[in-house]
N, C-alpha and C positions, 0 to 999 in steps of 0.2 A: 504494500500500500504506500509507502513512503519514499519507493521508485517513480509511482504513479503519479505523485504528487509531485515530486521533483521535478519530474517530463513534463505535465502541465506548466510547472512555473518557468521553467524553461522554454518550450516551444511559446510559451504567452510575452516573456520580455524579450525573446530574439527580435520579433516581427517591429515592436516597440526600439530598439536599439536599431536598428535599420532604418527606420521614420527619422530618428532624431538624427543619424548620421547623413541621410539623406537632404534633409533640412537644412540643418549645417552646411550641406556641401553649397547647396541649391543657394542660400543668402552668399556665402564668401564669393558665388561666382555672379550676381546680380550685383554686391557692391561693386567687384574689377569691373563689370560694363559698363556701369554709373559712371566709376573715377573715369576708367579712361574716355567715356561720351561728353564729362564734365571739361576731361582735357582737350580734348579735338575741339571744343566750343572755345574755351576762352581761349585758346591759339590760334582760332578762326578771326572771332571776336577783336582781339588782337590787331591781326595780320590787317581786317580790314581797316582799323583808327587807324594806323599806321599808313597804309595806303588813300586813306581819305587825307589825312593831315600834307601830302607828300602833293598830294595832286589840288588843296587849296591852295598851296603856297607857288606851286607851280602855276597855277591861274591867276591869280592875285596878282594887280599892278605892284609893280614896284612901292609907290608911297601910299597902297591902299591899308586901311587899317580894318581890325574886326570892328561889324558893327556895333552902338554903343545902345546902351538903355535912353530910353529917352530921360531929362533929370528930374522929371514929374513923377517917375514912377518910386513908388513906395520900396523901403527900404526894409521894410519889418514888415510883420501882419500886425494889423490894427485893430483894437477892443474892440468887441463885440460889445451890441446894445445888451443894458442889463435891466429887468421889472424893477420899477421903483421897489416893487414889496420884499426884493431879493436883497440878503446879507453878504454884501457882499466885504464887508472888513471884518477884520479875525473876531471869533468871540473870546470874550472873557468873561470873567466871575463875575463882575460887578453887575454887570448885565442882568444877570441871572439870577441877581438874589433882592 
């Protein structure tokens, strides 16, 4: 009986250790596609600033300059409207008692 039981537990974690060793293989080889899909993009990515930057300055007059912001435009984001009925300064104690 205690052979029988043994086979059981056996043939039942083999199938189980095969799953998990399978898994394991299956993620370590989806992360290498990843890295390397991540590496061919930004060496793409790259390649074309590079190629863009080469070919503006190549077209670009001589004394032309990048263009500028106009100096009207805003420098920061600006407050938002706030309901008069809104708290909008720290509380404290005093307030509150």
């Amino acid at each position: 009986m205690a052979e029988l039981i043994d086979t059981v537990l056996t043939v039942g974690w083999a199938p189980a250790a095969w799953i998990a060793l399978a898994a394991l293989a299956a993620a370590l080889a989806l992360h290498t596609v990843l890295a390397i899909v991540w590496w061919a993009g930004r060496a793409v990515f790259r390649a074309c600033a590079w190629l863009y930057g080469r070919l503006r300055a190549i077209e670009a007059p001589d004394g032309a300059q990048e263009p500028q912001l106009p100096s009207s435009a805003p420098r920061s984001r600006t407050r938002r409207p706030v309901p008069s009925w809104a708290h909008t300064e720290p509380y404290t104690y005093k307030e509150a008692a």
